[in-house]
C-alpha positions, 0 to 999 in steps of 0.5 A: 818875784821872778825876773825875765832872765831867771825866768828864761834860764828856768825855761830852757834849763829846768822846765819840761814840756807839759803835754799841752804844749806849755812849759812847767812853771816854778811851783810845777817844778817844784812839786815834781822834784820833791814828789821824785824825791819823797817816792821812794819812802813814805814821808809824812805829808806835811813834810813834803808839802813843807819842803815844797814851800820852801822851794816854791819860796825860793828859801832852798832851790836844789842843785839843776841837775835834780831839777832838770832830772828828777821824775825822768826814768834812769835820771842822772842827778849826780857829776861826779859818782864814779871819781875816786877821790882821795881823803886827803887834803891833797887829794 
């Protein structure tokens, strides 16, 4: 079940706009992160129907900047890949 404040966070963050007018819903979501995700190898099917599930489920939820981006050309997934960072504990 999804709440009216989830929802609306997940409107405005994470849904796009559907040629029709309309917003993507969570499992429209859903399956656009994980098919933009699997596209660049030949995964198994059942595999990627799985994942979906999980995700449509709610029993894993990718970080937002994957479900705001992902299937967008040239998306931007990551925070932080060009910082330096130091392998140490002060670092």
């Amino acid at each position: 079940m999804q709440s009216d404040f989830s929802k609306t966070i997940m409107e405005l963050r994470y849904s796009w706009v559907k040629s029709d007018g309309t917003k993507e819903t969570w499992d429209e979501i859903a399956n656009r992160v994980v098919d933009n995700i699997f596209s660049i190898r030949r995964v198994n099917k059942d595999i990627v129907d799985s994942v979906k599930q999980i995700i449509r489920e709610r029993k894993f939820i990718p970080g937002g900047r994957f479900l705001a981006q992902c299937g967008r050309p040239f998306h931007q997934v990551n925070n932080c890949f060009t910082l330096i960072a130091e392998d140490s504990r002060e670092g």
